[in-house]
FINU-693131 format. One line per field, with one value per residue (C-alpha): residue number from 1; residue in one letter; x, y, z. Coordinates in nm, 4 decimals. Example, Ala and Ser with C-alpha at 12.3 -4.5 7.8 and 13.67 -1.06 7.14 Angstrom:
2
seq = (1/2)
type = (A/S)
px = (1.2300/1.3670)
py = (-0.4500/-0.1060)
pz = (0.7800/0.7140)
This chain:
413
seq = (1/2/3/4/5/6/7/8/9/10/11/12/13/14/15/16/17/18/19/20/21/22/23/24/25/26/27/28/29/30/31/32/33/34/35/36/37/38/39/40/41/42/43/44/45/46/47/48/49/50/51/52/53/54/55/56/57/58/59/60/61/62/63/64/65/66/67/68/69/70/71/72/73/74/75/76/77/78/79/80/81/82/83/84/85/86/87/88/89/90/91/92/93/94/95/96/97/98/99/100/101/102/103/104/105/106/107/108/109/110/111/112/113/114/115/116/117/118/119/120/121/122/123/124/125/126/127/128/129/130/131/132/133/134/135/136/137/138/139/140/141/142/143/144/145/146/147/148/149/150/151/152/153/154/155/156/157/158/159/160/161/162/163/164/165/166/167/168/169/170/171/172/173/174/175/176/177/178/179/180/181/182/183/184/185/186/187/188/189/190/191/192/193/194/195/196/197/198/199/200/201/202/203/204/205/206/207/208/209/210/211/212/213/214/215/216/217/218/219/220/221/222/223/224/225/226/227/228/229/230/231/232/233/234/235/236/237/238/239/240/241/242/243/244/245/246/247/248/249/250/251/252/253/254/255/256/257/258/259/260/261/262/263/264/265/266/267/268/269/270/271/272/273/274/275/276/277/278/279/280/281/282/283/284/285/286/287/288/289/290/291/292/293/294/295/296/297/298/299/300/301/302/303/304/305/306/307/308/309/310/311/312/313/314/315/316/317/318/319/320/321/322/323/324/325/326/327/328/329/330/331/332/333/334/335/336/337/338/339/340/341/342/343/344/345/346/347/348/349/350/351/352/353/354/355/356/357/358/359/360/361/362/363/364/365/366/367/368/369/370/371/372/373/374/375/376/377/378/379/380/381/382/383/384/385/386/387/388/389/390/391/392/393/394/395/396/397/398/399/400/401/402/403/404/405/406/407/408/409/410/411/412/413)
type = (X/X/X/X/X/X/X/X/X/X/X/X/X/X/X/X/X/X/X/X/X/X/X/X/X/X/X/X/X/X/X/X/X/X/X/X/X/X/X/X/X/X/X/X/X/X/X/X/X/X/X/X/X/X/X/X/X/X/X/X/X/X/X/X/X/X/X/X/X/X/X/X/X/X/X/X/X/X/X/X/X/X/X/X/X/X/X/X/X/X/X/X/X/X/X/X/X/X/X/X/X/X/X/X/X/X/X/X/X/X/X/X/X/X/X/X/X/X/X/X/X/X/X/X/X/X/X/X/X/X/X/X/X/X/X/X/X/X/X/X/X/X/X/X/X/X/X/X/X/X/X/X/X/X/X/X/X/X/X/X/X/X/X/X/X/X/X/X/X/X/X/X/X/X/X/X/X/X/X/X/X/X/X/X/X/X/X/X/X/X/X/X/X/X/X/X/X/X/X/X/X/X/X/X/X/X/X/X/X/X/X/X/X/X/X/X/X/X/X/X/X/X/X/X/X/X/X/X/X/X/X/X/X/X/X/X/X/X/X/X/X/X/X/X/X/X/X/X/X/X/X/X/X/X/X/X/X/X/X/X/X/X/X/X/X/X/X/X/X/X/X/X/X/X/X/X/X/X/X/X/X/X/X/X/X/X/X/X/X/X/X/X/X/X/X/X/X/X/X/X/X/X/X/X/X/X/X/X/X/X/X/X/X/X/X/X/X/X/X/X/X/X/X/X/X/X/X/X/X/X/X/X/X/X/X/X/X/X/X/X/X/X/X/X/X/X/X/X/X/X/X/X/X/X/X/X/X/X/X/X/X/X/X/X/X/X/X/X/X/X/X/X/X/X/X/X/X/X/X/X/X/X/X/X/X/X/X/X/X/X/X/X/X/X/X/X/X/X/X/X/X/X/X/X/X/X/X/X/X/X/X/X/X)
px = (0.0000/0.0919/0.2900/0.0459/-0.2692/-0.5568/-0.9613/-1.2292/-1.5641/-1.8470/-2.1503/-2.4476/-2.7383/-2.6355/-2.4052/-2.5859/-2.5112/-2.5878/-2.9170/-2.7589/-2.3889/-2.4875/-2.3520/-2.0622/-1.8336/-1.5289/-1.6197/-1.4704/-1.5984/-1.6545/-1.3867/-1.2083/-1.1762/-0.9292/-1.0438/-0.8480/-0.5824/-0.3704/-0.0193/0.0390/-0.0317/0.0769/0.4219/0.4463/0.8020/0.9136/0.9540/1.0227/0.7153/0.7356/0.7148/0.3800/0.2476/0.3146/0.1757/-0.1076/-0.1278/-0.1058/-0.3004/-0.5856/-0.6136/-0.6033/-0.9183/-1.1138/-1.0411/-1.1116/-1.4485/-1.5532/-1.4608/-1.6520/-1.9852/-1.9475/-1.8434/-2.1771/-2.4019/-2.6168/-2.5980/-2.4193/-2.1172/-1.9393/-1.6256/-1.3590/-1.4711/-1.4301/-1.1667/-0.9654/-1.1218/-0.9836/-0.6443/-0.6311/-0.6988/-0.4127/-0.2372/-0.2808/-0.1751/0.1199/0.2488/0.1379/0.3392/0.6683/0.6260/0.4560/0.7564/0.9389/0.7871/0.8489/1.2049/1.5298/1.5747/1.2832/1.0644/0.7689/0.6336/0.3932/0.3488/-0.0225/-0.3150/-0.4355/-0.8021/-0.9778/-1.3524/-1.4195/-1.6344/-1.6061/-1.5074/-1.8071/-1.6143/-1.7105/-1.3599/-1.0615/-0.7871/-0.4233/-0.1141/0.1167/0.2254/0.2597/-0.0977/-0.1203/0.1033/-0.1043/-0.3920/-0.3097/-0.1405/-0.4826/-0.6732/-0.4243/-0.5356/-0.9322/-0.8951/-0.7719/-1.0309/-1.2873/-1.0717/-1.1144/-1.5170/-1.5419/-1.3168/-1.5411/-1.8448/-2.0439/-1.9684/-2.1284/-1.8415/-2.1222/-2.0676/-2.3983/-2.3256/-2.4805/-2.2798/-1.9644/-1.6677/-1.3713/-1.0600/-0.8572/-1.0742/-1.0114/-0.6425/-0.5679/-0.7695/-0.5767/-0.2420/-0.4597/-0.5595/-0.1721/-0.1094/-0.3555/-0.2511/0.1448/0.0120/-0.1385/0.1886/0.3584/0.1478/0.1612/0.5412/0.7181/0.4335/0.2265/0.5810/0.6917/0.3766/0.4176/0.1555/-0.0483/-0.1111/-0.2240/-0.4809/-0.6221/-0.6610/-0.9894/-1.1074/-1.0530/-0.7236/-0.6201/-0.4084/-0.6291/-0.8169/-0.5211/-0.4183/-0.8248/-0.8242/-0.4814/-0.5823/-0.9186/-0.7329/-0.5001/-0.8028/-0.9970/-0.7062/-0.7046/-1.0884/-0.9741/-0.7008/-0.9263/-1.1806/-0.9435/-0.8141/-1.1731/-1.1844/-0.8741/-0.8468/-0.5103/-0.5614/-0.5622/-0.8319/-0.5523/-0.4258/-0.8009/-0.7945/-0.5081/-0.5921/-0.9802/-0.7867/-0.5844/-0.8932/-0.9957/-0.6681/-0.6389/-1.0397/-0.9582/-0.6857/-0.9026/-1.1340/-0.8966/-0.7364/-1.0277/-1.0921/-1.4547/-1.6210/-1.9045/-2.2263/-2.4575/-2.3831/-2.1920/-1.9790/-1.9451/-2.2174/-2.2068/-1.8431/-1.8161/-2.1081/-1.8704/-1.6062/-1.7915/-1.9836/-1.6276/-1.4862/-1.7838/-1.7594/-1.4366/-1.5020/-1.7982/-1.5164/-1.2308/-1.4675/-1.5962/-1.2598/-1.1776/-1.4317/-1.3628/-0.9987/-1.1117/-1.4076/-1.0852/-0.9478/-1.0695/-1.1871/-1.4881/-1.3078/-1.2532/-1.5706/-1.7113/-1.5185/-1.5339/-1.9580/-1.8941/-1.6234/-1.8902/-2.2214/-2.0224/-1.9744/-2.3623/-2.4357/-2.1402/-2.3025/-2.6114/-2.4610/-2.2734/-2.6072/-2.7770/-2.4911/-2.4819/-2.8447/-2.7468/-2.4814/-2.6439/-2.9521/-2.7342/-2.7348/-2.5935/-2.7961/-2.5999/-2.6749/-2.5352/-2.4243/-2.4648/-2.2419/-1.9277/-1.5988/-1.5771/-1.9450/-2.1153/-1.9289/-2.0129/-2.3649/-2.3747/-2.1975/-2.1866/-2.5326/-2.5850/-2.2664/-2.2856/-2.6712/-2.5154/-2.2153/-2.4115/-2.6855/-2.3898/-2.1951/-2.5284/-2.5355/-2.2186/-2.2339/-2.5051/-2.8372/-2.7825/-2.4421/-2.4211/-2.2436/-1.9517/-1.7891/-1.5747/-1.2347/-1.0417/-0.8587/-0.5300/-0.2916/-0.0907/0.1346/-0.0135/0.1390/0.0259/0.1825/0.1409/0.3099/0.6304/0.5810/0.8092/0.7603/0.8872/1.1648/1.1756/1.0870/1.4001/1.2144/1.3100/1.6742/1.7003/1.5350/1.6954/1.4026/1.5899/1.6200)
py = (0.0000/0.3282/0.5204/0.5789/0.5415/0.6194/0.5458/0.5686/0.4061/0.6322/0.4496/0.4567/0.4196/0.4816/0.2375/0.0262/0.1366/-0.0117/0.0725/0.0536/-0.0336/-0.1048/0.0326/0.2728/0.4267/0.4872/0.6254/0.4515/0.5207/0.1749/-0.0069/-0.0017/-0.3741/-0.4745/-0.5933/-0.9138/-0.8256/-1.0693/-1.1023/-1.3128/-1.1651/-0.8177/-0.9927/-1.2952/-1.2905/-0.9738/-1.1836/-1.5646/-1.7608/-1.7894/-1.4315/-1.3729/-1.7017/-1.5183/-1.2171/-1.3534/-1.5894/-1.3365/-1.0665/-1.3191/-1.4356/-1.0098/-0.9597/-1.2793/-1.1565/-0.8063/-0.8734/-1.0831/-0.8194/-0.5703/-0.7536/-0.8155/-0.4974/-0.3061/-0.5915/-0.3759/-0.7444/-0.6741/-0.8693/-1.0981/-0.9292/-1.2281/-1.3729/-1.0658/-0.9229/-1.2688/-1.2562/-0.8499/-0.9938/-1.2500/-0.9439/-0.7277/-1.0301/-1.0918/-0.7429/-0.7566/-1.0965/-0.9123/-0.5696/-0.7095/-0.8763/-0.6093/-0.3268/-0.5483/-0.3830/-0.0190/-0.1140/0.1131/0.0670/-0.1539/-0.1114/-0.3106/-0.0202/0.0411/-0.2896/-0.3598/-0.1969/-0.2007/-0.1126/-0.0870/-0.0071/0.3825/0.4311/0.8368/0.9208/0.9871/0.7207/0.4037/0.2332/0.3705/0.2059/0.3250/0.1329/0.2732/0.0106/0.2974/0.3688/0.0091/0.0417/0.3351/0.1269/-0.1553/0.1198/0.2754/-0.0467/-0.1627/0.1916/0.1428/-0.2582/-0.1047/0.1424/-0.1394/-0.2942/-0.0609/-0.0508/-0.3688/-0.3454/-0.0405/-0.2126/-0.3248/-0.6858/-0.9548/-1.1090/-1.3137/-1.1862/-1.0940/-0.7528/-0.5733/-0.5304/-0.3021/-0.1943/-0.3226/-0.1007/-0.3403/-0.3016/0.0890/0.0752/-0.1874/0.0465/0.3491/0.1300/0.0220/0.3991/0.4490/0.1761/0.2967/0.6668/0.5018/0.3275/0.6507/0.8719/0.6418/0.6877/1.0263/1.0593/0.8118/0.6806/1.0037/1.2017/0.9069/0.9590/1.2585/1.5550/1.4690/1.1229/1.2548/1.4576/1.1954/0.9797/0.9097/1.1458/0.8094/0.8720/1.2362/1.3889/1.5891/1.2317/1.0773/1.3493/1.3767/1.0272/1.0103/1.2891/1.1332/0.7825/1.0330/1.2053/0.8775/0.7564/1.0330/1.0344/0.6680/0.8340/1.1153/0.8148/0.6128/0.9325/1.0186/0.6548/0.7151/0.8162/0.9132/1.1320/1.5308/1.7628/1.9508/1.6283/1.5794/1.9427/1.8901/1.5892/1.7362/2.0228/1.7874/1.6253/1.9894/2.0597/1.7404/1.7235/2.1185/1.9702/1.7219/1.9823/2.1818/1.8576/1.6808/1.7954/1.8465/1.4821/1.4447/1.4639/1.3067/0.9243/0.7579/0.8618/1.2462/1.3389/1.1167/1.1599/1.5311/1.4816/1.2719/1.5142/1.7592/1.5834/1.4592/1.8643/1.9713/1.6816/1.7218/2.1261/2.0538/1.8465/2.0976/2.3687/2.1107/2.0678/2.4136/2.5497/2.3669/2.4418/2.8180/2.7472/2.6778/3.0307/3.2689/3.5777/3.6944/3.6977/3.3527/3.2215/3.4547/3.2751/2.9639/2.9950/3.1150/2.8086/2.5912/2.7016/2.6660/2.2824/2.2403/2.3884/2.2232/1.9185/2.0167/2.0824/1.7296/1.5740/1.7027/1.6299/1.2808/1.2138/1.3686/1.1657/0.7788/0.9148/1.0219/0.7160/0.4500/0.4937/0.3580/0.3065/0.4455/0.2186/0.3101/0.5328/0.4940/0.6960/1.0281/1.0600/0.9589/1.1359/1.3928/1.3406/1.2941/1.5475/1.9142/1.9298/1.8988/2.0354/2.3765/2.5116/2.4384/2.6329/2.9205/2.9284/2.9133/3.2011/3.4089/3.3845/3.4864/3.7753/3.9826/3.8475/4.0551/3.9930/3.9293/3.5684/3.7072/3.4977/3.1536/3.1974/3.0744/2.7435/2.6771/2.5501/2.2532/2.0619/1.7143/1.4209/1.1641/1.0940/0.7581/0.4890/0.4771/0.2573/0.2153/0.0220/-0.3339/-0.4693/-0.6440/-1.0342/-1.2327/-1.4058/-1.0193/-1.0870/-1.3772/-1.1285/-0.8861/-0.6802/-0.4154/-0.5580)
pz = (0.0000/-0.0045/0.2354/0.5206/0.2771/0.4713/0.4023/0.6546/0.6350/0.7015/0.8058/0.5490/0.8315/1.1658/1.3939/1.5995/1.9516/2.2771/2.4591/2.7748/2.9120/3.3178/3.6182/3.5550/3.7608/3.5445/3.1985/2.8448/2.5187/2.4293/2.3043/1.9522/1.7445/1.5355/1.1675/1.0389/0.8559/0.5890/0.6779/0.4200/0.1228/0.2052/0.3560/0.1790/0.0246/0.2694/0.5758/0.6419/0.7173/1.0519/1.1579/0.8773/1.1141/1.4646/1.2884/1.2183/1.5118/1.8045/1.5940/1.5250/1.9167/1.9711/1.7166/1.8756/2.2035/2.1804/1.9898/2.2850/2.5557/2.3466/2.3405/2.6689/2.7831/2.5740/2.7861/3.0607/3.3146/3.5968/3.5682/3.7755/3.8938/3.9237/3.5846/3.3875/3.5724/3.4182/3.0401/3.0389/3.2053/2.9457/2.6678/2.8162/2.7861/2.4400/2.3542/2.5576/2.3705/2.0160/2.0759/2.0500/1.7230/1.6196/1.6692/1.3925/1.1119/1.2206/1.3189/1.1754/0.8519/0.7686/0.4880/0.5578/0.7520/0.5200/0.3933/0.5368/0.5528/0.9136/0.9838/1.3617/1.4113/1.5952/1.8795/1.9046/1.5527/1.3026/1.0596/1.1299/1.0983/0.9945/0.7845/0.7693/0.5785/0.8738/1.1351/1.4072/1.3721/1.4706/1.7827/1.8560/1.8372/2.0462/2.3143/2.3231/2.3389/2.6553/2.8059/2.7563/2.8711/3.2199/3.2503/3.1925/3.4948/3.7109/3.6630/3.7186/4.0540/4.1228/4.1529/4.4567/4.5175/4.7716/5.0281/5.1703/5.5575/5.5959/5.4783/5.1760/4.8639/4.9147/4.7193/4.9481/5.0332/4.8555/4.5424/4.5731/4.6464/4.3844/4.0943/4.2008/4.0145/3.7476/3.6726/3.6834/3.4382/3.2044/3.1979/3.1371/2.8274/2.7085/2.8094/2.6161/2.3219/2.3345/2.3952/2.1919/1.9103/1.7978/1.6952/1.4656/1.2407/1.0164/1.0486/0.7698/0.8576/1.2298/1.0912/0.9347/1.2577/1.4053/1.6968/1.9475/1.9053/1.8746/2.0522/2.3209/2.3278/2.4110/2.6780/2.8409/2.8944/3.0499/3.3043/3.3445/3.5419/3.7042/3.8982/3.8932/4.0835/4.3306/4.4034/4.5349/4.7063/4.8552/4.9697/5.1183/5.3238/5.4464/5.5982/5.7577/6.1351/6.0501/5.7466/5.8574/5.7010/5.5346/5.3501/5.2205/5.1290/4.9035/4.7642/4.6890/4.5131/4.3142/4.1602/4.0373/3.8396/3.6899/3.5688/3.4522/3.2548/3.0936/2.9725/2.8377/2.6523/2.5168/2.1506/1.9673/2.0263/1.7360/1.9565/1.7014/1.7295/1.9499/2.2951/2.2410/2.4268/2.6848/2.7522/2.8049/3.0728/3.2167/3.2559/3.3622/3.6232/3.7557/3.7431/3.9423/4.2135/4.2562/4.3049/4.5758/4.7534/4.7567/4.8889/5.1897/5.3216/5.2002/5.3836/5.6837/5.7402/5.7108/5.9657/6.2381/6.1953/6.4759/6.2768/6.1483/5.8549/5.8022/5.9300/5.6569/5.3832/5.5529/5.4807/5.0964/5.0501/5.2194/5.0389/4.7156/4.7883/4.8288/4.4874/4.3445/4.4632/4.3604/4.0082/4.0089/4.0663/3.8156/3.5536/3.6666/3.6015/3.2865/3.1859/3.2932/3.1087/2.8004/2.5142/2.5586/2.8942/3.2288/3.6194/3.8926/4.1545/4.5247/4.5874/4.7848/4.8749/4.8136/4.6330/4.9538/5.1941/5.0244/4.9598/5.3792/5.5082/5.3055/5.3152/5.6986/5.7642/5.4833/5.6796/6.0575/5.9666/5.8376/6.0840/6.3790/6.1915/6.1299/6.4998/6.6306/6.3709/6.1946/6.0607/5.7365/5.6053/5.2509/5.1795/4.9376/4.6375/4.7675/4.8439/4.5844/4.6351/4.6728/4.4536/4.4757/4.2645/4.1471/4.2902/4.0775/3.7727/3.4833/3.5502/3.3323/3.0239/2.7344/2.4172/2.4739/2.3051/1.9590/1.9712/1.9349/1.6228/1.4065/1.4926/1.2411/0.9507/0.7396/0.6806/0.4835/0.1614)
């Protein structure tokens, strides 16, 4: 094919999308499929046999798998979490064994770069697949793919699950703390696409990618497992005897910068078909949750000063947080009612602290200031929030190295 020949496949009628995807708790736009691809005949007398058959082999057991996790991923039954924790496992997996081959035909000084036309299916972009005869647009493909898989993870680990103690259904501490490293893995997959992938394709051909995998895309849903991860952070701290007001402070106004980010990262999402719509609701559901909860413990640290003063700004920071989470509600009915519609599970963490405290907590505050002071004072704008440096970062991920099975190939002839 020619060099980084592109063709998209606009949908005549329009996709068939799911009419619901379940409980959700961490947002993915679905998940992109491979389409088979012939090794064979675009390699066949570039390559010795045995590489076109572990091509094909590990590339094949990707598109099987990843067809199966998709189905099943769309399918509004709640799942049980230990068997599709291990089919998603076995996925990443799969990817993991394919990459290496893979990297052989974008290796120095090989020319079988653009030897085959790979083509995935879109879940964001308006075309319905996109094809591209650029084997970084498949690496780019299958990094993105390893990202989503975690995300789908990390729902699943996210959801309320039965221990049989007699207790109602509960997401565990252990589930929490163990999905704050899969949000790091799946933001390193990401950086890594972004870093060292993206720059080898030249401009042209990255205007020509689907919107699943643009650059701000890329970026937004990076930042979106960073804050994800520190809303499980945040929760874990509010359990804690141990954890001071001014650490949940920080780590509430940590959640705001890194949801601001995403905003300003993600790029135009068609709203028509598809995860557009449903996906900035998402966002900005998350930015204004995490707002309500930076102004609660905001509010409260300024509630300990001794002035009238602070007290003052302490009630502004405080009924802030109650329309914040007032907002957040809203945008959250919003979102699960948005197409493909979802559920929201009970709430845990963060979201139901919340929901139980800043209401209660916001009126006594301003009734017991309206005491100690004047009846008539005006409630002035919040104080703004303070700025700290974000602690979480993606877990570093680089491209693996080549299979051993390219050493015995001279690819450059």
């Amino acid at each position: 094919m020619g060099c980084g020949a592109s063709s998209q496949k606009d949908a005549g009628a329009p996709r068939r999308r799911p009419g619901s995807v379940g409980d959700v708790v961490v947002f993915l736009p679905g998940l992109r499929v491979p389409r088979t691809v012939d090794f064979a005949q675009a390699l066949g007398g570039c390559v010795a046999r045995s590489v076109v058959d572990r091509l094909s082999a590990l590339r094949s057991r990707v598109v099987e798998m990843a067809m199966q996790e998709s189905a099943a991923a769309l399918k509004p039954r709640r799942r049980t979490g230990a068997r599709h924790g291990s089919s998603t496992a076995n996925l990443l997996q799969a990817l993991e064994d394919y990459l290496p081959v893979l990297l052989g035909l974008v290796k120095e000084g090989s020319v079988l770069r653009h030897e085959v036309q790979f083509t995935w299916s879109n879940q964001e972009d308006n075309a319905e697949e996109t094809a591209i005869s650029d084997a970084w647009y498949e690496v780019l493909s299958v990094l993105h793919l390893m990202a989503m898989v975690c995300l789908l993870q990390a729902n699943t680990l996210l959801l309320p699950r039965s221990y049989g103690d007699g207790y109602a259904p509960r997401v565990s501490e252990e589930s929490r703390r163990a999905t704050v490293d899969v949000f790091l893995k799946a933001a390193g997959y990401l950086d890594c696409a972004i870093r060292h992938v993206l720059p080898k394709m030249p401009l042209e051909l990255r205007r020509q990618l689907p919107v699943d995998l643009a650059e701000g895309n890329l970026k937004a849903l990076s930042l979106q497992a960073l804050g994800q991860g520190v809303d499980m952070q945040l929760g874990l701290a509010i359990d804690s005897p141990k954890a001071t007001l001014a650490v949940k402070r920080r780590l509430a106004c940590e959640m705001v910068k890194y949801w601001q980010q995403v905003q300003e990262s993600i790029p135009e999402l068609p709203i028509s078909d598809g995860w557009g719509k449903k996906h900035r609701l998402f966002v900005k559901w998350k930015y204004v949750e995490a707002k309500a909860a930076a102004y609660y413990f905001h509010g409260l640290i300024l509630d300990e000063g001794n002035t009238e003063k602070s007290h003052g700004m302490a009630v502004a920071a405080l009924q802030a947080s109650e329309e914040f989470l007032k907002e957040s509600k809203r945008v959250s009915e919003a979102f699960h009612a948005t197409p493909p519609t979802s559920r929201s599970p009970n709430p845990f963490g963060t979201e139901k602290y919340l929901f139980d405290k800043i209401p209660r907590d916001a009126s006594s505050k301003v009734r017991i200031n309206q005491d100690l002071y004047t009846q008539e004072k005006v409630i002035g704008a919040p104080p703004p929030l303070p700025d700290f440096a974000l602690a979480l970062t993606p877990e570093d991920y680089d491209l693996p190295p080549l299979d051993p099975l390219w050493n015995k190939e001279d690819t450059g002839h």
